[in-house]
N, C-alpha and C positions, 0 to 999 in steps of 0.2 A: 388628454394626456394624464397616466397615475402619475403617483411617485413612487417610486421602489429607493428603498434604500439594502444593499448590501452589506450585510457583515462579513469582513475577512474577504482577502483579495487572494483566494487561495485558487487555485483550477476549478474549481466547481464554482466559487464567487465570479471568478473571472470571464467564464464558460458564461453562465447565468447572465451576467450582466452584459454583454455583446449582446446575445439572442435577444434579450429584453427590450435594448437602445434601438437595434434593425426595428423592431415593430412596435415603435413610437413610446416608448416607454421615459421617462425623466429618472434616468439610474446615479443615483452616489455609493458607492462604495465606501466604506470606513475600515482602514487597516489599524489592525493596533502599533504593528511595527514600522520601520521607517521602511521594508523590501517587500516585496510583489513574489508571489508563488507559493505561500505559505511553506509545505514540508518540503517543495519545489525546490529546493534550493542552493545553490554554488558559493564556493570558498574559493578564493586565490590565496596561493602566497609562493614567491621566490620565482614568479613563472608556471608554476604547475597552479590548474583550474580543477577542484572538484564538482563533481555531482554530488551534495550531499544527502539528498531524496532519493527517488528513482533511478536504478542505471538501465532500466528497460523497458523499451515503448511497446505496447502491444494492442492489437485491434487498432488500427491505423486509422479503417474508417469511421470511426467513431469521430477524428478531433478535423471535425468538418468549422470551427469555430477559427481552427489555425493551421495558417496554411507553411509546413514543414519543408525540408528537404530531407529524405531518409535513408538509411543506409540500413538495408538488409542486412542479417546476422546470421553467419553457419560456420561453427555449431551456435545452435540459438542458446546453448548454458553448455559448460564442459563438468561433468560427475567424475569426479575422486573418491571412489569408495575407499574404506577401511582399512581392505586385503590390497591395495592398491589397482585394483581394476577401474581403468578411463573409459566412462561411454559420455560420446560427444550427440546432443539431441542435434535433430535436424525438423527443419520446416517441413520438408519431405517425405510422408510415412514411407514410404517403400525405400528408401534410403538409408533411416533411421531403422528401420527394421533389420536392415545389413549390418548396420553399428552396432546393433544387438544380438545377433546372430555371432557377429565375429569377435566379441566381447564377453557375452555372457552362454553363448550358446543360442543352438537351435530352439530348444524347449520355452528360453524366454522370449523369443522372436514371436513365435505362434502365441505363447500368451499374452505377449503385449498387442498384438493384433487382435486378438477377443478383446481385448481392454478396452484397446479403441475404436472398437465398433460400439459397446455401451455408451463410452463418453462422449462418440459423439448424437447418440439419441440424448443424452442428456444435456449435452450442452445446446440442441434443436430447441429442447422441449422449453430449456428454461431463457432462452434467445425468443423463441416463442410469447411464452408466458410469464415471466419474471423482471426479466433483465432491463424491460423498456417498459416497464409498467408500474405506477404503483404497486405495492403489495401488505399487506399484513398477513397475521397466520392464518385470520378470519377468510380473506381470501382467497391465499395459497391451499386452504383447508377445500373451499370451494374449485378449485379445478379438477375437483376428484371426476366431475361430469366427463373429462380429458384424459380417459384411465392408458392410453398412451402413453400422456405427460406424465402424469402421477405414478405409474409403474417407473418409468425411466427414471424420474427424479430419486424415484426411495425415500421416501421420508419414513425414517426414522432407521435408518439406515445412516452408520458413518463410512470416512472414508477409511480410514483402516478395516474397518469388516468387509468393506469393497476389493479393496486390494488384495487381502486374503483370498477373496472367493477367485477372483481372475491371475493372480500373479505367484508363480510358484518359488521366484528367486526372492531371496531376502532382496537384495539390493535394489530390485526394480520396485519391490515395494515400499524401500525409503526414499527412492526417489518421489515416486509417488504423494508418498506422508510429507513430502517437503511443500507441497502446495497446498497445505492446510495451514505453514505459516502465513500466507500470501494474503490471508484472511484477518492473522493473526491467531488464529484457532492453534488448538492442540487436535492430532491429527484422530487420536483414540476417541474425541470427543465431537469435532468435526462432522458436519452431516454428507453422505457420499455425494450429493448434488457438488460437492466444489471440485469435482473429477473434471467439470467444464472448464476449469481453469487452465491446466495443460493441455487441454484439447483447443480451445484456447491460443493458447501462446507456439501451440507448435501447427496448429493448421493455417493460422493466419501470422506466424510466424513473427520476431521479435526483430525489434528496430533500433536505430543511435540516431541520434538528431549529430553531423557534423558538429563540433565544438559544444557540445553537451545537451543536456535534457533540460536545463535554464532555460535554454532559449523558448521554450515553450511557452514560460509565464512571459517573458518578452515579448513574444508574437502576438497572446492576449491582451497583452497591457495596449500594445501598437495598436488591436485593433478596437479594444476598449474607448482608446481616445479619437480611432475617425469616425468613430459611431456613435460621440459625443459625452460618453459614461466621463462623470466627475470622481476621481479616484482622491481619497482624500487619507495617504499616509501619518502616523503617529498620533491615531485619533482612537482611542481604545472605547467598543462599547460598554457601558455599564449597567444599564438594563434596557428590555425591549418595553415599552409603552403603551398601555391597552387601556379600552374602555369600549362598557358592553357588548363585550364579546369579542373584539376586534382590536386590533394594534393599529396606534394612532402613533406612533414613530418609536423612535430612539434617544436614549439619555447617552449622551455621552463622560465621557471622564471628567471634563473640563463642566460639567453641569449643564452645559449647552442641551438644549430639546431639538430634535431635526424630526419633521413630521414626515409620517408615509401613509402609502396607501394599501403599500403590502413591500414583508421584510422577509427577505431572504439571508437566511444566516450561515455562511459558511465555518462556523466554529462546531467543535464537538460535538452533540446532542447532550453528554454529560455535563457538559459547561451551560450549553444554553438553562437545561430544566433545573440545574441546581444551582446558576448566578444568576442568567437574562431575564428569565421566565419561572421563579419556583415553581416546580411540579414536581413534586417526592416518587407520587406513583409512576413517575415515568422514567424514577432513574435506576429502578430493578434491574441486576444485574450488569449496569453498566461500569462499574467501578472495576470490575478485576476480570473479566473476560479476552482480554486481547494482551499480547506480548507488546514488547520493546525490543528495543536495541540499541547495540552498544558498540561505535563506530573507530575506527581507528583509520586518519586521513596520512596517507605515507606519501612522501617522497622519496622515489629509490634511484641508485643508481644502475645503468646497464640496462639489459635486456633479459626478458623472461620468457624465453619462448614456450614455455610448458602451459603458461596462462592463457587464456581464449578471453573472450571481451568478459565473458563473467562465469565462472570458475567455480565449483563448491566442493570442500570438502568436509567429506563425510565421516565421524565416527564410528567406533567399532560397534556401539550400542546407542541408538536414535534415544531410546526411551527415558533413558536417564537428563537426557538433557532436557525435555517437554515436567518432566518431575522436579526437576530442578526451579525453573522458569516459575512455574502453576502455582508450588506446592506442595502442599495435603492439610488434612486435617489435624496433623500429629508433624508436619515441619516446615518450614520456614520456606520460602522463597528463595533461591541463592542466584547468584552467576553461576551458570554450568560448566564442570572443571574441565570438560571436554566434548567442547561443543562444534555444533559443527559452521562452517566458517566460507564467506562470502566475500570471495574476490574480484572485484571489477577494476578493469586495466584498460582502458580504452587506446587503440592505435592510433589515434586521431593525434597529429604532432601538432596541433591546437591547442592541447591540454598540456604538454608538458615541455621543459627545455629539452633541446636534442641531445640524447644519451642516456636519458631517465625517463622515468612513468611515473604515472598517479595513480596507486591504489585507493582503492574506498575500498576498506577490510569491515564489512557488517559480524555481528554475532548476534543473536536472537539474545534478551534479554529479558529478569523480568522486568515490572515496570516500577518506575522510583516511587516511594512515599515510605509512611512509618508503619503501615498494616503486615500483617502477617505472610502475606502473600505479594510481598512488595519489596525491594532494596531502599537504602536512605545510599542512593549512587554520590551524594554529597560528603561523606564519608572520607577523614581525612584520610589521604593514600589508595584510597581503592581506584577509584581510577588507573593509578597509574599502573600499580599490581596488577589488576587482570589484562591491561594492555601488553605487559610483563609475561603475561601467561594465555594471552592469543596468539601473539609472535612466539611462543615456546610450542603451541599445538600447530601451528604452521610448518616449523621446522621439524619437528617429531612425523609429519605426513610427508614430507621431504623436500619444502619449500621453504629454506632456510635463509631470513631476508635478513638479518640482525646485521650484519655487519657489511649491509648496502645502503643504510638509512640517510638521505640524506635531512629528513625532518622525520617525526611523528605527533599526529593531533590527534589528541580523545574525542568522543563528543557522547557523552551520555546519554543515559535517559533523561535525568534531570535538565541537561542542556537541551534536549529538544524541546521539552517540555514547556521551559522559558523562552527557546527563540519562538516559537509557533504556538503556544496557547493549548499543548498536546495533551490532555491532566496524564500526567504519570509517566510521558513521553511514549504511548501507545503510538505506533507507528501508523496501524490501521484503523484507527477511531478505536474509543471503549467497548465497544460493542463487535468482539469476535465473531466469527462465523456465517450463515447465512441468512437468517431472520431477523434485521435488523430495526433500528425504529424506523417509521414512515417517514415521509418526506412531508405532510403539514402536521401542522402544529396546532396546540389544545384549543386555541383562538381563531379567528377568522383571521385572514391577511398574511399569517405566518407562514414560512417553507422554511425547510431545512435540507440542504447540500452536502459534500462531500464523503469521507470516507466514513464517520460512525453511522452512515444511515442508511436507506436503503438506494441502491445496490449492494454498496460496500466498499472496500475498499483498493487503489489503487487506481493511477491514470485513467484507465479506459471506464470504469466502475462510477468513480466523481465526477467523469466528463460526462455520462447517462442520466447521474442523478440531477445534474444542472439542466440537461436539456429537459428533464419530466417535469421540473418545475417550472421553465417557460413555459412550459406546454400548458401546463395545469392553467396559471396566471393569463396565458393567451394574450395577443395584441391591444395594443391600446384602446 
């Protein structure tokens, strides 16, 4: 029997350490915080229950780890363009092909069926060869033998150059650019392989967990403990422990040593190589690559029947907001004055008292700190300013909630940052996009989980990269 010790009891810690305990493994876990699910995570207050992470399940058979009850979603996201045109997606392409037809016209029907016949060669290829497998470039480089895959995938192709070539309506191609957030990428920058992501979430279609998406890190924790894993809450690591070659445990906060035999680290990759484990050369481009966000938790009164479980609308110009967010060379970083904006409203009278709803209002952010390409979101009154001027761009697209409120909560960057250990509160790890760091580590013994590594980021994405890592470590 090893020892594995886990860092971070996040879905990919969580994930990891089941799979590990089933095939005789001695698993601890050490969370830094006192709750279970890392970005996973739920608010109460007055009766109403938020989702503060995720509001959407997708690739269902991935979370073979925990066992759900789910509720199918249509339209699986409701689009609010600019001009006020609503296309509602559906899990259904021929269906969803009608909503486009009768929406934006015939012409974008036909092109979004070219569209999705590439993505889905692309999302085969990389289901195929990517998604369940380790990877580096050195690799990816190597499937050129696979000129199937490798045509499909496009490297070095983005997804906006994608979208252009297939899609002739502006607005089906910011839909589109919208699942380049999902990475955290900016969509001009973005490589076209993540056109598998709507293909994706609308062929296998998006899901609610009855009484929220919490309950997920629940069902792990549940089955964490019949399978014997020691989960050991408000334990913060402070470095990973190594000798010749190989990690010999964990330091923790309190100075205590916990020895392993191999350490699975569900924290950042950026946190691990630059606190756990110094490694400089490994933390290239991980500082400012991926977005944030910037949360607004409402309590409203009455009924919104125009909202669908998760909502988005869209500005008149996508661009400026990804400009905003990034940067440049010659300007700052800001909160984007008109961005575009995420509403989840769950029907589920679980979540709120009867005659009101719970919004989770998202805005793409950049991410907190004092660099150039960064907000200081700690800044006295900004917070509550742009929460001031999200509810003002809500209401200017015709969803005018101000004087329904019955609460509103901020949640920054910075706040994610501190509750989950997030550097900069990157929602999708530091590391945007689709080439991400590996899943072991510079040492022998080491592995590294969820969203800054390789898959990437997001539910189904952290649940893949826990299983490659059992896989790798294998049974006792």
């Amino acid at each position: 029997m090893s020892r594995v010790v886990v860092i971070g009891a996040g879905v990919g810690g969580l994930t990891a350490a089941v799979r590990l305990a089933r095939t005789g493994h001695a698993v601890t876990v050490f969370e830094r915080s006192g709750c279970l699910g890392g970005k996973l995570g739920v608010y109460e207050r007055d009766g109403f229950r938020f989702d503060t992470g995720p509001s959407l399940l997708t690739l269902p058979q991935v979370f073979t780890e925990a066992a759900l009850d789910l509720e199918p979603l249509d339209p699986v996201v409701r689009h609010v363009f600019g001009d006020g045109t609503v296309l509602d997606s559906s899990p259904v392409h021929a269906e969803f092909l009608d909503r486009i037809r009768d929406a934006l016209g015939a012409e974008a029907a036909y092109d979004w069926d070219r569209f999705w016949h590439r993505a889905r060669r692309i999302w085969d290829a990389s289901w195929r060869s990517v998604l369940r497998n380790p990877v580096t470039p050195a690799s990816l480089a190597g499937l050129s033998w696979r000129v199937g895959d490798l045509a499909a995938i496009a490297p070095g192709r983005t997804l906006r150059s994608l979208g252009r070539r297939y899609l002739r309506d502006p607005r089906l191609r910011m839909m589109l650019d919208r699942y380049a957030t999902y990475t955290g990428a900016d969509p001009r920058r973005a490589p076209a392989a993540l056109a598998a992501v709507p293909y994706a979430e609308l062929a296998f279609g998006g899901w609610y967990v009855p009484g929220g998406l919490g309950r997920l890190a629940t069902a792990l924790a549940s089955n964490c403990a019949e399978a014997g894993v020691r989960i050991v809450p408000g334990a913060p690591v402070e470095r990973i422990e190594t000798a010749r070659g190989r990690v010999t445990g964990v330091r923790l906060g309190d100075g205590s040593f916990h020895a392993a035999d191999e350490v699975v680290s569900n924290v950042d990759a950026l946190t691990v190589y630059r606190d756990l484990l110094p490694e400089p050369r490994r933390l290239t481009g991980l500082a400012d690559r991926s977005l944030a966000g910037f949360v607004l938790l409402l309590g409203v009164r009455g009924e919104t029947p125009a909202l669908a479980h998760h909502t988005v609308f869209f500005p008149s110009y996508y661009d400026a907001e990804f400009d905003s967010i990034f940067g440049s060379a010659s300007r700052r970083a800001r909160p984007a004055a008109d961005p575009t904006v995420f509403v989840t409203r769950a029907a589920d009278p679980s979540v709120r008292p009867d005659g009101c709803e719970a919004w989770f209002v998202l805005v793409n952010a950049p991410r907190h700190g004092l660099g150039w390409r960064a907000v200081d979101w700690r800044r006295e009154g900004l917070a509550q300013a742009y929460a001031d001027q999200v509810l003002d761009v809500l209401a200017a697209r015709g969803l005018d909630v101000r004087d329904r409120l019955v609460f509103r909560e901020t949640r920054t960057p910075a706040d994610l940052a501190e509750a989950t250990g997030a550097p900069g509160g990157a929602i999708y790890g530091t590391a945007g996009g689709l080439v991400r760091p590996v899943n072991h580590g510079p040492v022998g013994g080491l592995h590294l989980v969820g969203g800054s590594v390789h898959p990437g980021g997001g539910l189904p994405m952290v649940t893949l990269s826990a299983q490659m890592v059992a896989d790798r470590i294998g049974p006792a």
